[in-house]
Chimera marker file (.cmm) of the C-alpha trace (Angstrom):
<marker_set name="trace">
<marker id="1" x="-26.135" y="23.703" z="2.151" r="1" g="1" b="0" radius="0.5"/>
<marker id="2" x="-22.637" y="24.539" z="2.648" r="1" g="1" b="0" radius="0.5"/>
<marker id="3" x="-20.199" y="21.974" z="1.631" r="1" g="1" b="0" radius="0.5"/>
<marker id="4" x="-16.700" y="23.866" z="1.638" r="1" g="1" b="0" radius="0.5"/>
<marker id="5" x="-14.415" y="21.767" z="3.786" r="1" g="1" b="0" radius="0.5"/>
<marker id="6" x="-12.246" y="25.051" z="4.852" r="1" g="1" b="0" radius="0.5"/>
<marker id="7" x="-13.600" y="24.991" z="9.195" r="1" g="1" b="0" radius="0.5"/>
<marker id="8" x="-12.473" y="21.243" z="9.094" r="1" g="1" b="0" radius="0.5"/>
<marker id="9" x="-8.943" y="21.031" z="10.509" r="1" g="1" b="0" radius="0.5"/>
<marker id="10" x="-6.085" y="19.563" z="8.479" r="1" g="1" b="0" radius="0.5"/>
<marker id="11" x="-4.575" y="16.619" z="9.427" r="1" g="1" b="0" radius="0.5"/>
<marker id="12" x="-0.737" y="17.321" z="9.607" r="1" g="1" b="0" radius="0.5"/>
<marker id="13" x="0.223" y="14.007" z="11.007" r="1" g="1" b="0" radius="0.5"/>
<marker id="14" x="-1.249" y="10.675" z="10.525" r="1" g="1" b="0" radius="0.5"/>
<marker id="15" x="-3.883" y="8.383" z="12.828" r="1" g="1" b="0" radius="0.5"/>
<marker id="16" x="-3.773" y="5.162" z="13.652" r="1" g="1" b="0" radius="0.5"/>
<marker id="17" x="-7.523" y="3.455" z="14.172" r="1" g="1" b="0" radius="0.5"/>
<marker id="18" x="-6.989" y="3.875" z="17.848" r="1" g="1" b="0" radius="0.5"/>
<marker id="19" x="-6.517" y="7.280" z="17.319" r="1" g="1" b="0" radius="0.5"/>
<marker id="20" x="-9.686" y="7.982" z="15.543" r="1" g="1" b="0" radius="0.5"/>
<marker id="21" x="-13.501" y="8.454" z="17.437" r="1" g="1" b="0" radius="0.5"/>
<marker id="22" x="-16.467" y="7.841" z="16.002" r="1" g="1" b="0" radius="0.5"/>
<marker id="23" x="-17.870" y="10.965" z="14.138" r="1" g="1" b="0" radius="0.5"/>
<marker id="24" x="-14.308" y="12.757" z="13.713" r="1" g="1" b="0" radius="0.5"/>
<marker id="25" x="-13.261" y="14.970" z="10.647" r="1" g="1" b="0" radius="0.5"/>
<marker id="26" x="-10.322" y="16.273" z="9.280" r="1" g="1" b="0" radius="0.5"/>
<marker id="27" x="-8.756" y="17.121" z="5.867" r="1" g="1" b="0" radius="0.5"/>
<marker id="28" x="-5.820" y="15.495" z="4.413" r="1" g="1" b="0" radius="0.5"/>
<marker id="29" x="-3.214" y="16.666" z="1.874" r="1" g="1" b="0" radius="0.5"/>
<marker id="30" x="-4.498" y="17.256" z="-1.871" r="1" g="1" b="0" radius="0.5"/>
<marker id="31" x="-2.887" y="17.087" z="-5.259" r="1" g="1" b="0" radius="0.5"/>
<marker id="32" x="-4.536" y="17.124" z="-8.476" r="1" g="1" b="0" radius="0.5"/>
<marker id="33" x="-4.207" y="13.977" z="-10.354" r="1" g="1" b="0" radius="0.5"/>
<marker id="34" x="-3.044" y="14.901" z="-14.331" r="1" g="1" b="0" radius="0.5"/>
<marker id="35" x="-3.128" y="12.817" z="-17.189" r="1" g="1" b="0" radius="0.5"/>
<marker id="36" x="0.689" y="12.095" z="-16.685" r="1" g="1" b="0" radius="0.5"/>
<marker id="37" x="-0.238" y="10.168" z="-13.740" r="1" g="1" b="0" radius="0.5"/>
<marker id="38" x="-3.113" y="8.321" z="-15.128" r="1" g="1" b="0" radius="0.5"/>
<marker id="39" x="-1.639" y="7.272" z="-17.670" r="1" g="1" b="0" radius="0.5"/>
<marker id="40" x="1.360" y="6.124" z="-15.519" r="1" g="1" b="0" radius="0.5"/>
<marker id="41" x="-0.766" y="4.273" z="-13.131" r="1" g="1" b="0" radius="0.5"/>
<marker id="42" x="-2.596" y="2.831" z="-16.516" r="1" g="1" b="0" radius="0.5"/>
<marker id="43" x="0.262" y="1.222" z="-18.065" r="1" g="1" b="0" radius="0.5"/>
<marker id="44" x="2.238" y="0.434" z="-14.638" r="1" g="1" b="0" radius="0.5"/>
<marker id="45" x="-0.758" y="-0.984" z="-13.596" r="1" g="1" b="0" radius="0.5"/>
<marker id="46" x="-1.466" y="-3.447" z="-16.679" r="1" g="1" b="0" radius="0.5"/>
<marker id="47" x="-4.770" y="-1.483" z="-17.143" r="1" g="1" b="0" radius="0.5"/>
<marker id="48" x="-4.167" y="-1.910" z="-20.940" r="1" g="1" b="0" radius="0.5"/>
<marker id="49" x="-7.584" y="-1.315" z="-22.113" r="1" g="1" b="0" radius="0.5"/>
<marker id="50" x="-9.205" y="1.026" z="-24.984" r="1" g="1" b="0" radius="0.5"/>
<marker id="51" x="-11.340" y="2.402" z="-21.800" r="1" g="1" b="0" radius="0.5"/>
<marker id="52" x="-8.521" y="3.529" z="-20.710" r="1" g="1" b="0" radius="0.5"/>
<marker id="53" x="-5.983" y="4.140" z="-23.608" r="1" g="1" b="0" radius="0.5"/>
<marker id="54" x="-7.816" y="5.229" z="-26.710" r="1" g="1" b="0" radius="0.5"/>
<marker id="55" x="-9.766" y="8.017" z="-26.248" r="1" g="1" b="0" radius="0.5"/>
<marker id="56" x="-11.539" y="7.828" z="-29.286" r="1" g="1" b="0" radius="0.5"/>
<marker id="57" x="-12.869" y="4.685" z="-28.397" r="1" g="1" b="0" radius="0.5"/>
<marker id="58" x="-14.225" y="6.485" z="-24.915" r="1" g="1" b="0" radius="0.5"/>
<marker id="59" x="-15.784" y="9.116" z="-27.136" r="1" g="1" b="0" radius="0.5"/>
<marker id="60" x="-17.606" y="6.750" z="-29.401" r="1" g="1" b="0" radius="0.5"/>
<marker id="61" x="-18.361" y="3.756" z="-27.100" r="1" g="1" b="0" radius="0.5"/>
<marker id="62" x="-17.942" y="5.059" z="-23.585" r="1" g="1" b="0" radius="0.5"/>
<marker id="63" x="-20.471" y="6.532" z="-21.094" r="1" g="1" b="0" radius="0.5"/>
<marker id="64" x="-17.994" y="8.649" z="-19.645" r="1" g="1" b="0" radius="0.5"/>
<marker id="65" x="-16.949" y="10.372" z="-22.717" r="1" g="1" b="0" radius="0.5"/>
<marker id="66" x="-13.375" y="11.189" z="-20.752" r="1" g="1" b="0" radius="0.5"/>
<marker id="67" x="-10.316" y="9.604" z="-19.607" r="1" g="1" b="0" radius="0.5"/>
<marker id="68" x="-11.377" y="7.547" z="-17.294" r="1" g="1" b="0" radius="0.5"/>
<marker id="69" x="-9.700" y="6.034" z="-14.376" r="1" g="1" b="0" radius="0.5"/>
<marker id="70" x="-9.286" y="2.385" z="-13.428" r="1" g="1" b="0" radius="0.5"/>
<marker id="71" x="-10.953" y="2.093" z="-9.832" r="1" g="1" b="0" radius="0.5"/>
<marker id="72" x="-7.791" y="0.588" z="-8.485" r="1" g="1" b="0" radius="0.5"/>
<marker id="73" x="-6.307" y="3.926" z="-8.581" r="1" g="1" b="0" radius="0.5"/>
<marker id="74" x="-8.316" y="5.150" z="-5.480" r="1" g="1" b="0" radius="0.5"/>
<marker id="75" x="-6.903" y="2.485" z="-3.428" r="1" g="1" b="0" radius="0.5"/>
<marker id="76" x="-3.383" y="3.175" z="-4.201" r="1" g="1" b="0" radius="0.5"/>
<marker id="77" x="-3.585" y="6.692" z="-3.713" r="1" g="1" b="0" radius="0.5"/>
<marker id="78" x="-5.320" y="6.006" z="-0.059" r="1" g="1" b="0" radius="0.5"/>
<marker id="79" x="-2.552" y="3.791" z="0.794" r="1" g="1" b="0" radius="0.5"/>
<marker id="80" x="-0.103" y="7.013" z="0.627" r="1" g="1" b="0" radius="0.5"/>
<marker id="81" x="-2.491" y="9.542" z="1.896" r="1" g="1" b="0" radius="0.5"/>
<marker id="82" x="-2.734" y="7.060" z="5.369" r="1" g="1" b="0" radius="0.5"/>
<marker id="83" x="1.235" y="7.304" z="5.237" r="1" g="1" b="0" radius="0.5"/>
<marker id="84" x="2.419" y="9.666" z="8.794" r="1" g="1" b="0" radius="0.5"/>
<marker id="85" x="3.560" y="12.639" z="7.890" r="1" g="1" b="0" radius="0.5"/>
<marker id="86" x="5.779" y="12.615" z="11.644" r="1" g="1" b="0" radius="0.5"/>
<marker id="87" x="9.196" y="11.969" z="10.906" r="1" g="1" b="0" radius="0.5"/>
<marker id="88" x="10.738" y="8.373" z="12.300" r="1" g="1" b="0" radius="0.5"/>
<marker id="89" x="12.719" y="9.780" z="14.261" r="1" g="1" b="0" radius="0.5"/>
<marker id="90" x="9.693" y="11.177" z="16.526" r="1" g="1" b="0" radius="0.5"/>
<marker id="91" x="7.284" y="8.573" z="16.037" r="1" g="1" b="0" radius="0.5"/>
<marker id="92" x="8.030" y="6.309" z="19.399" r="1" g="1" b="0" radius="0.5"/>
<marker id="93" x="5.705" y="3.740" z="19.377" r="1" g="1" b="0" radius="0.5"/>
<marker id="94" x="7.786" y="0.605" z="18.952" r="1" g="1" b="0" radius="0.5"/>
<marker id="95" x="6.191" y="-2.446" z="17.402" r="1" g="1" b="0" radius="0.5"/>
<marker id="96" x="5.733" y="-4.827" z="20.571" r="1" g="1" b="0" radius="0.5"/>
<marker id="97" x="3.747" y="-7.583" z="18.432" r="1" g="1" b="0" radius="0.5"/>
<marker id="98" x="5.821" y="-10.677" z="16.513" r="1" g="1" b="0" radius="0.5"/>
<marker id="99" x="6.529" y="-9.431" z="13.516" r="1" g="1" b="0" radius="0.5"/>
<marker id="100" x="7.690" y="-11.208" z="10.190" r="1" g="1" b="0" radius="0.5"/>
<marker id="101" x="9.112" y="-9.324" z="7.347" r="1" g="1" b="0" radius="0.5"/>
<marker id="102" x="9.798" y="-11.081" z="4.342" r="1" g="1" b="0" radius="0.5"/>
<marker id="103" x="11.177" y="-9.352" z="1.854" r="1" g="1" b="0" radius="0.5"/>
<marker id="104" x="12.012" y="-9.484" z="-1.726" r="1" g="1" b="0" radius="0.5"/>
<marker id="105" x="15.791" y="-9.234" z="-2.970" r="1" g="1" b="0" radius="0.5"/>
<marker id="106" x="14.692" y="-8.067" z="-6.576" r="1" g="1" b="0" radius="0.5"/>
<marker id="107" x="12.072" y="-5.386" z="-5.837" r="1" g="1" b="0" radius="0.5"/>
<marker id="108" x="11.544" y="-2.800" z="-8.033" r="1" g="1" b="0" radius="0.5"/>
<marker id="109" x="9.579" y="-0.846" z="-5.443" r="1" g="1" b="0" radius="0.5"/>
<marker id="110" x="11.055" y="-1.391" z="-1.848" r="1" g="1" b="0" radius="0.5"/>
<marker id="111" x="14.891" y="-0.702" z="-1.482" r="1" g="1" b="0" radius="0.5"/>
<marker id="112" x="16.603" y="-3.053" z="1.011" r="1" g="1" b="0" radius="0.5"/>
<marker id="113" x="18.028" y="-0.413" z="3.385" r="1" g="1" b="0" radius="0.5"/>
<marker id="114" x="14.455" y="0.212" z="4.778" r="1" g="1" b="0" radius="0.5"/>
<marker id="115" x="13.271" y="-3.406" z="5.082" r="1" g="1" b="0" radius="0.5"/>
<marker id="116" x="16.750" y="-3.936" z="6.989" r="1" g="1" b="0" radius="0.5"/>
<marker id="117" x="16.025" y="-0.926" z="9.528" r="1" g="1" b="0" radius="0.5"/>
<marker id="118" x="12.665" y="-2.069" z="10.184" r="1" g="1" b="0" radius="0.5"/>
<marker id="119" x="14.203" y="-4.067" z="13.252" r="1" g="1" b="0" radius="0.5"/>
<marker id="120" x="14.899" y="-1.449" z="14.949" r="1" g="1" b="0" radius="0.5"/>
<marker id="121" x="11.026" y="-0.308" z="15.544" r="1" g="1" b="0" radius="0.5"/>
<marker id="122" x="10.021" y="-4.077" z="17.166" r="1" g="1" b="0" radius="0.5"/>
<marker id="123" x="10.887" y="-4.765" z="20.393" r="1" g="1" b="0" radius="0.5"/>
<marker id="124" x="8.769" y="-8.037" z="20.040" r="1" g="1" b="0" radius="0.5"/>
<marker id="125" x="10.116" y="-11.265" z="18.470" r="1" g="1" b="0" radius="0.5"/>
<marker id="126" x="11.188" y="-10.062" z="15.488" r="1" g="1" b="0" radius="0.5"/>
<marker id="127" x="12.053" y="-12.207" z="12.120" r="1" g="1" b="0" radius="0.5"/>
<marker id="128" x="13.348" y="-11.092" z="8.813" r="1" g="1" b="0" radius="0.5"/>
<marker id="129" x="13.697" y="-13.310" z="5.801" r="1" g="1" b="0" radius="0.5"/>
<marker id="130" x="15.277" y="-12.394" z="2.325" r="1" g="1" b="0" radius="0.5"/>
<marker id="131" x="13.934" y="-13.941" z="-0.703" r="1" g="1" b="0" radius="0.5"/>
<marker id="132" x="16.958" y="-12.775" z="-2.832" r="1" g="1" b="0" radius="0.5"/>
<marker id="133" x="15.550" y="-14.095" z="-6.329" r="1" g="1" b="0" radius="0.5"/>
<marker id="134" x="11.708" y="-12.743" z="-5.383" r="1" g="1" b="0" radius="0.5"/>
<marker id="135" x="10.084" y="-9.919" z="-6.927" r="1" g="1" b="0" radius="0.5"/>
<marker id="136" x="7.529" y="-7.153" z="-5.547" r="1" g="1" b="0" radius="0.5"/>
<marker id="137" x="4.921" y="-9.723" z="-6.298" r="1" g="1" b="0" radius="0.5"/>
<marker id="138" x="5.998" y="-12.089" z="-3.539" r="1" g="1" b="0" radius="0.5"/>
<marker id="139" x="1.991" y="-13.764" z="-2.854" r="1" g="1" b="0" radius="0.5"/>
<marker id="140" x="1.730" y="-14.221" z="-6.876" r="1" g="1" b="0" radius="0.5"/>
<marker id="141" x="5.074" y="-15.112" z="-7.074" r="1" g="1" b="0" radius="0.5"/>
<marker id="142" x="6.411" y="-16.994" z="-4.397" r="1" g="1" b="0" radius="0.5"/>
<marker id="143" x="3.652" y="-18.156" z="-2.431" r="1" g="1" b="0" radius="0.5"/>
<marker id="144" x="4.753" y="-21.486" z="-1.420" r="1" g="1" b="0" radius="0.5"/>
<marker id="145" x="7.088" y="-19.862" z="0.770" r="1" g="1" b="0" radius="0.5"/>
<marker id="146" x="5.574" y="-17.245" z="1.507" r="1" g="1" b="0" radius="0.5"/>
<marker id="147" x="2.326" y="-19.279" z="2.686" r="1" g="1" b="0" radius="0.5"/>
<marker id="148" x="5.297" y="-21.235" z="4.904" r="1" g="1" b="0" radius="0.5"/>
<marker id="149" x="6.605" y="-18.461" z="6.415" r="1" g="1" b="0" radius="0.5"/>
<marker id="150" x="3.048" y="-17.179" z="7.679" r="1" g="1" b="0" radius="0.5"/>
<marker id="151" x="2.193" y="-20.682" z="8.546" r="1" g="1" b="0" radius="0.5"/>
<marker id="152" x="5.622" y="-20.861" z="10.773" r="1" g="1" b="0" radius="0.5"/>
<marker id="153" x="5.035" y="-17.334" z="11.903" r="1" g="1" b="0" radius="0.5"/>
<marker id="154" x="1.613" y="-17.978" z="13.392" r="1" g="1" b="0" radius="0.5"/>
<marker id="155" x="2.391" y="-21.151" z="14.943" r="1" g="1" b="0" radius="0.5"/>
<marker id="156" x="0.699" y="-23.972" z="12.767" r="1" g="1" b="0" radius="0.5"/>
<marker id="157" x="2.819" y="-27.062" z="13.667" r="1" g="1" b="0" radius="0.5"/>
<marker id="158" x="2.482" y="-28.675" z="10.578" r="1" g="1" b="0" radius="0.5"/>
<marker id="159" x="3.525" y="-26.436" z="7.862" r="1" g="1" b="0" radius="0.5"/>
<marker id="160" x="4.125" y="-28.922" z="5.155" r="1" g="1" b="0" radius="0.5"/>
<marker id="161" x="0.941" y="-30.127" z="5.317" r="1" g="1" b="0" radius="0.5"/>
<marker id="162" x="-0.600" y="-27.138" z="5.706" r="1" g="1" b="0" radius="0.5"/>
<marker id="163" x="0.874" y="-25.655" z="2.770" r="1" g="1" b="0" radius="0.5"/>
<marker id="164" x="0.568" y="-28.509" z="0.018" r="1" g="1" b="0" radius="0.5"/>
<link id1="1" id2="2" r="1" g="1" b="0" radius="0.2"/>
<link id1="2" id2="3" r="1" g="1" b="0" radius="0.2"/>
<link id1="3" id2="4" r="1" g="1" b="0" radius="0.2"/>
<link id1="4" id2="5" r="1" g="1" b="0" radius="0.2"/>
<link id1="5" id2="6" r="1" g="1" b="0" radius="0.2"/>
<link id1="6" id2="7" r="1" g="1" b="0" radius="0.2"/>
<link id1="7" id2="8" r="1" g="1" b="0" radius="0.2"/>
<link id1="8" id2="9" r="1" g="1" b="0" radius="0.2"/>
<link id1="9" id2="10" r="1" g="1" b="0" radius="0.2"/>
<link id1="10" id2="11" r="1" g="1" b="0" radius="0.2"/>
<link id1="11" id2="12" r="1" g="1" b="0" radius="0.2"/>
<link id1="12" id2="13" r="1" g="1" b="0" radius="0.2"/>
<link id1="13" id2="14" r="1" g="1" b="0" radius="0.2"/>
<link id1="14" id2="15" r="1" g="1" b="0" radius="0.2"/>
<link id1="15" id2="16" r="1" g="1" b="0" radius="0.2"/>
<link id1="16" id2="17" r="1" g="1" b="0" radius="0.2"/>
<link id1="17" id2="18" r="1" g="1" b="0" radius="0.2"/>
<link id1="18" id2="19" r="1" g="1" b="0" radius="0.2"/>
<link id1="19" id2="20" r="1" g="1" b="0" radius="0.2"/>
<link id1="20" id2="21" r="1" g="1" b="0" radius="0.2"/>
<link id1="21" id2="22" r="1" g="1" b="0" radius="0.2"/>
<link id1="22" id2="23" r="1" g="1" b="0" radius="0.2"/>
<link id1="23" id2="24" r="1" g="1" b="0" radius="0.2"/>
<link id1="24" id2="25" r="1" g="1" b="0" radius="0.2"/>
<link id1="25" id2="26" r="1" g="1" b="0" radius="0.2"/>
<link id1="26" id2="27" r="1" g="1" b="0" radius="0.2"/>
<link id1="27" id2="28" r="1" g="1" b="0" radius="0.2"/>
<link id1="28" id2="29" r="1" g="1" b="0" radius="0.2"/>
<link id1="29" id2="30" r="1" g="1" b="0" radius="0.2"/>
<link id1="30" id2="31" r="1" g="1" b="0" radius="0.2"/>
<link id1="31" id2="32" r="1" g="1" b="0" radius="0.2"/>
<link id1="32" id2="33" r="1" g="1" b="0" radius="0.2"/>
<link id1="33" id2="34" r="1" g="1" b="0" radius="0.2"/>
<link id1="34" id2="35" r="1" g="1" b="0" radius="0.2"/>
<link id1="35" id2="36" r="1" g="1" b="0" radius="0.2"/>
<link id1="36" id2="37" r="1" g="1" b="0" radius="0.2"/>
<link id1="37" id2="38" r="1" g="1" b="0" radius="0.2"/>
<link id1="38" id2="39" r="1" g="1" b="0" radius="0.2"/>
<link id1="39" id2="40" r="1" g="1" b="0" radius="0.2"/>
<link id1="40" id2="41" r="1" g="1" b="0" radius="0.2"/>
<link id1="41" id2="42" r="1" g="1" b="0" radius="0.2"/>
<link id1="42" id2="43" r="1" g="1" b="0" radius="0.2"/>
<link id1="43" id2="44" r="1" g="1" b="0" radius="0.2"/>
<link id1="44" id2="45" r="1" g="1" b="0" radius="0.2"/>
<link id1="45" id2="46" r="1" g="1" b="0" radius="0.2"/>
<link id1="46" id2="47" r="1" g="1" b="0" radius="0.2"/>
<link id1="47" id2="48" r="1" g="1" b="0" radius="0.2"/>
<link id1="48" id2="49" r="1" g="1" b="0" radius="0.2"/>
<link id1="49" id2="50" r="1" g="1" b="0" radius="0.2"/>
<link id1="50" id2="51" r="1" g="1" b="0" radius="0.2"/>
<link id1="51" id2="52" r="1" g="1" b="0" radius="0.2"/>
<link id1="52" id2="53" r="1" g="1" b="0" radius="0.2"/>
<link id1="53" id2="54" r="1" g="1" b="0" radius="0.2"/>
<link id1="54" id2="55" r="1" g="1" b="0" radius="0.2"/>
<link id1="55" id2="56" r="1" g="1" b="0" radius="0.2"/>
<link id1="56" id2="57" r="1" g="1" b="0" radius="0.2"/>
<link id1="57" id2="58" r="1" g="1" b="0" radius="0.2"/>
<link id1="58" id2="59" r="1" g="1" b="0" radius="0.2"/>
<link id1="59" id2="60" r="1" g="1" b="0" radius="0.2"/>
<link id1="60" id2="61" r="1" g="1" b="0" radius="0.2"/>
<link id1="61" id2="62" r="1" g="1" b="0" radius="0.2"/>
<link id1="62" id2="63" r="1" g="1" b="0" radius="0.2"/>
<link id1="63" id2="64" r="1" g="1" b="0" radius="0.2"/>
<link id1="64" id2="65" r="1" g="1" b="0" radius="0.2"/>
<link id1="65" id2="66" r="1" g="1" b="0" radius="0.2"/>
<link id1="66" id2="67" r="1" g="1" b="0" radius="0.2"/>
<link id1="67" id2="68" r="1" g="1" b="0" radius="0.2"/>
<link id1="68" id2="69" r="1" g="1" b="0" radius="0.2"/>
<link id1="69" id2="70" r="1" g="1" b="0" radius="0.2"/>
<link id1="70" id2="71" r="1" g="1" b="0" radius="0.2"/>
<link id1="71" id2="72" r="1" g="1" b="0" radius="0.2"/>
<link id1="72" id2="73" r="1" g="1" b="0" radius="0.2"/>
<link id1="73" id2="74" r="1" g="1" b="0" radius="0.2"/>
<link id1="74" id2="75" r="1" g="1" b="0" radius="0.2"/>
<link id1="75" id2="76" r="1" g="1" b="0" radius="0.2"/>
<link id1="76" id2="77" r="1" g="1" b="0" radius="0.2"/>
<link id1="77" id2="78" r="1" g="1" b="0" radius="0.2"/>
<link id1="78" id2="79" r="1" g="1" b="0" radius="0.2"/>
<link id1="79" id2="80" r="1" g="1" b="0" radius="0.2"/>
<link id1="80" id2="81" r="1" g="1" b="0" radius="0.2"/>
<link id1="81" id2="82" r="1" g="1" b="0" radius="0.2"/>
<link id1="82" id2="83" r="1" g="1" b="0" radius="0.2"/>
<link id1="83" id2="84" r="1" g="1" b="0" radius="0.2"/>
<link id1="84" id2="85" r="1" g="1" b="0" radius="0.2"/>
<link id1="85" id2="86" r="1" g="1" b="0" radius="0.2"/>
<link id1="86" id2="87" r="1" g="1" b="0" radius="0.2"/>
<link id1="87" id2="88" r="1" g="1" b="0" radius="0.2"/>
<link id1="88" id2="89" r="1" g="1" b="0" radius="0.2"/>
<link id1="89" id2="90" r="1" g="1" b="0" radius="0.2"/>
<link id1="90" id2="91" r="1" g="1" b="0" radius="0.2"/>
<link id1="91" id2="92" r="1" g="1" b="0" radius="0.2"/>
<link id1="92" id2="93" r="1" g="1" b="0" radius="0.2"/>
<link id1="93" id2="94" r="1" g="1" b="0" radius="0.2"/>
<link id1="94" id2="95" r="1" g="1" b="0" radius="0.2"/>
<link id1="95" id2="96" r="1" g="1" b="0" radius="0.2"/>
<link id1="96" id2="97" r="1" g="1" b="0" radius="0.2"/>
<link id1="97" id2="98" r="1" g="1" b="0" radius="0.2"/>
<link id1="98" id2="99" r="1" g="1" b="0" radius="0.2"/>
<link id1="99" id2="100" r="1" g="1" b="0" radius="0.2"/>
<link id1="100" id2="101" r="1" g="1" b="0" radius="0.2"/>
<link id1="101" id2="102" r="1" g="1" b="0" radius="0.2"/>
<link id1="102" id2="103" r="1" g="1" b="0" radius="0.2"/>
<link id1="103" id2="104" r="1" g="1" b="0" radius="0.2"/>
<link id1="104" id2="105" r="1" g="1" b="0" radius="0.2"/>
<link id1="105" id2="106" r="1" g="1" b="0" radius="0.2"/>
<link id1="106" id2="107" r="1" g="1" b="0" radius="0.2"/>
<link id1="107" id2="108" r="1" g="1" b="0" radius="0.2"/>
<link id1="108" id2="109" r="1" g="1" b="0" radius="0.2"/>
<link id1="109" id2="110" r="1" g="1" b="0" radius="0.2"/>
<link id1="110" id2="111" r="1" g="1" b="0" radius="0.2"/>
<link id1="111" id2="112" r="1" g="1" b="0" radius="0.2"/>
<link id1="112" id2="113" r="1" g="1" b="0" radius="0.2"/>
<link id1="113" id2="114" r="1" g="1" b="0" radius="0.2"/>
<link id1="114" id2="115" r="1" g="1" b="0" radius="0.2"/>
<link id1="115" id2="116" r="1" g="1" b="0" radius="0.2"/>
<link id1="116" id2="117" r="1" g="1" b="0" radius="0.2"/>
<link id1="117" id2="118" r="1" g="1" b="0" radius="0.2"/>
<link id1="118" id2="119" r="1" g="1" b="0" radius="0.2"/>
<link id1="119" id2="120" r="1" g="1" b="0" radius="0.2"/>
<link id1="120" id2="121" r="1" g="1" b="0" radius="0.2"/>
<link id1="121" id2="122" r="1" g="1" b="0" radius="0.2"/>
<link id1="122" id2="123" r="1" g="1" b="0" radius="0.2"/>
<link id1="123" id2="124" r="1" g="1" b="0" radius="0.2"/>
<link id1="124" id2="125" r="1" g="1" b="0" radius="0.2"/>
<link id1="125" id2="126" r="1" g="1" b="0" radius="0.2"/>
<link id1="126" id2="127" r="1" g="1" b="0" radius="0.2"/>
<link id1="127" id2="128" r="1" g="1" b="0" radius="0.2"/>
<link id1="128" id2="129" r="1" g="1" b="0" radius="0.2"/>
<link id1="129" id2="130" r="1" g="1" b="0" radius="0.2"/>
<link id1="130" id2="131" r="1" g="1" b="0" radius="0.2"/>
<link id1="131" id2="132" r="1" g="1" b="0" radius="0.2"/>
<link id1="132" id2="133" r="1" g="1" b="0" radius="0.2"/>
<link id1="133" id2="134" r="1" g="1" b="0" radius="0.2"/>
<link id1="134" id2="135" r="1" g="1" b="0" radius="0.2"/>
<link id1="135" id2="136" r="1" g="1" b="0" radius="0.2"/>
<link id1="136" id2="137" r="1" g="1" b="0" radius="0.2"/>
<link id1="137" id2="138" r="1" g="1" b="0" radius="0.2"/>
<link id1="138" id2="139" r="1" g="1" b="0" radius="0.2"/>
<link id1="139" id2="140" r="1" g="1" b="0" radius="0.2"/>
<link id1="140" id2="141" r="1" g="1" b="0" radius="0.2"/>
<link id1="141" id2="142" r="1" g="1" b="0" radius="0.2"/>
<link id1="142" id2="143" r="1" g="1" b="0" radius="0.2"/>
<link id1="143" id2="144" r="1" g="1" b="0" radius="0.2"/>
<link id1="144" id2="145" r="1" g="1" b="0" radius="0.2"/>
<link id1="145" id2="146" r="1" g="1" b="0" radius="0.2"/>
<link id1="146" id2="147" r="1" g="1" b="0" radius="0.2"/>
<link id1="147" id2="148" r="1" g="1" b="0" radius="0.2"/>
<link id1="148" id2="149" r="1" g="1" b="0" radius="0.2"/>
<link id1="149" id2="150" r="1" g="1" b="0" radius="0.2"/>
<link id1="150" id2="151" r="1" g="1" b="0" radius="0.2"/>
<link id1="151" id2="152" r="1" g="1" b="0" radius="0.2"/>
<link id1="152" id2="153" r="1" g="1" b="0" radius="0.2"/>
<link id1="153" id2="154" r="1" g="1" b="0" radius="0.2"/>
<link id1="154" id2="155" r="1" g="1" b="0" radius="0.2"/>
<link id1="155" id2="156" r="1" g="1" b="0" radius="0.2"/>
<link id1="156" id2="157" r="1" g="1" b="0" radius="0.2"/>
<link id1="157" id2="158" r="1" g="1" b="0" radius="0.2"/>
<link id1="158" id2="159" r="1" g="1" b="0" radius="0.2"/>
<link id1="159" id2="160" r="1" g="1" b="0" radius="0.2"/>
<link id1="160" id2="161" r="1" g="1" b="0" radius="0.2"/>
<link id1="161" id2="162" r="1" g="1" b="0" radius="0.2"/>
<link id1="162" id2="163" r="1" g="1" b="0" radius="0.2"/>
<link id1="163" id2="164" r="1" g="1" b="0" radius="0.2"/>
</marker_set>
C-alpha cells in the first residue's frame, strides 16, 4: 500500500470549517521538531517531570526508552499549523458577529498593537476591554471578570448573580 503523501496537494493558505467538504485532503507545512524545542515547550510548559527531563530515568523506568513528549505539545503545534498563511491585508472577510476582546495588559505572549487593530476586522458590535494588571492566563487568573465580561457579552441580565 502506498502511503507517500506527495499526489496530495499542499495547502498554501488556510480553511475555515466552511471551507472544508467531507472527505477532502491536503498537506500542510512541516518542520521537524528537535530537542531544543522539546525541551522548550517542557520547561515553558511546567512539564517538569523525570519523563520528560531525565533521560536516564526514561531509560531505566520508561516504556519509551526516548525523550518523550508531553501530549499537550500536539495541540499547540495544531493551533499554529490552522494559522492562514494569506496575508491580512488580502483576507476580506470582516468579522460581522459581536465580538468581545479582552485582553491582558501584562502578556508575555500577545503584544498590544495587534489586540488594538483587531477592530478594524468587525464590522459587528465590537467591544474591547484592557485588563492592564492581567497576565496571559486571564481564565486562571482573572476569572471573576472575565466570567463578567462573557456574562455581559452574551446578554445574561443578571451578571452579579450569575457570577458569584
Amino acid at each position: 500500500m502506498d502511503t507517500s503523501t506527495d499526489s496530495i496537494p499542499l495547502l498554501a493558505q488556510g480553511l475555515t470549517f466552511e471551507d472544508m467538504a467531507v472527505g477532502m485532503a491536503f498537506r500542510t507545512a512541516s518542520r521537524t521538531v528537535t530537542e531544543t524545542d522539546l525541551m522548550s515547550f517542557v520547561h515553558l510548559g511546567g512539564f517538569n517531570e523525570p519523563l520528560f527531563m531525565d533521560m536516564e530515568f526514561v531509560a531505566r523506568e520508561s516504556v519509551f526508552k526516548r525523550r518523550a513528549a508531553p501530549g499537550a505539545l500536539m495541540p499547540a503545534i495544531n493551533c499554529y499549523r490552522a494559522v492562514p498563511f494569506t496575508a491580512p491585508s488580502k483576507q476580506s472577510d470582516a468579522v460581522t458577529v459581536p465580538t468581545l476582546y479582552v485582553y491582558a495588559g501584562r502578556d508575555i505572549a500577545l503584544g498590544p498593537r495587534a489586540a488594538e487593530l483587531t477592530g478594524l476586522h468587525v464590522t459587528g458590535p465590537y467591544r474591547y476591554e484592557r485588563l492592564d494588571e492581567a497576565t496571559h492566563w486571564l481564565p486562571e487568573t482573572s476569572s471573576d471578570v472575565v466570567v463578567r465580561l462573557l456574562l455581559e457579552h452574551l446578554g445574561h441580565r443578571d451578571t452579579a448573580a450569575s457570577a458569584s
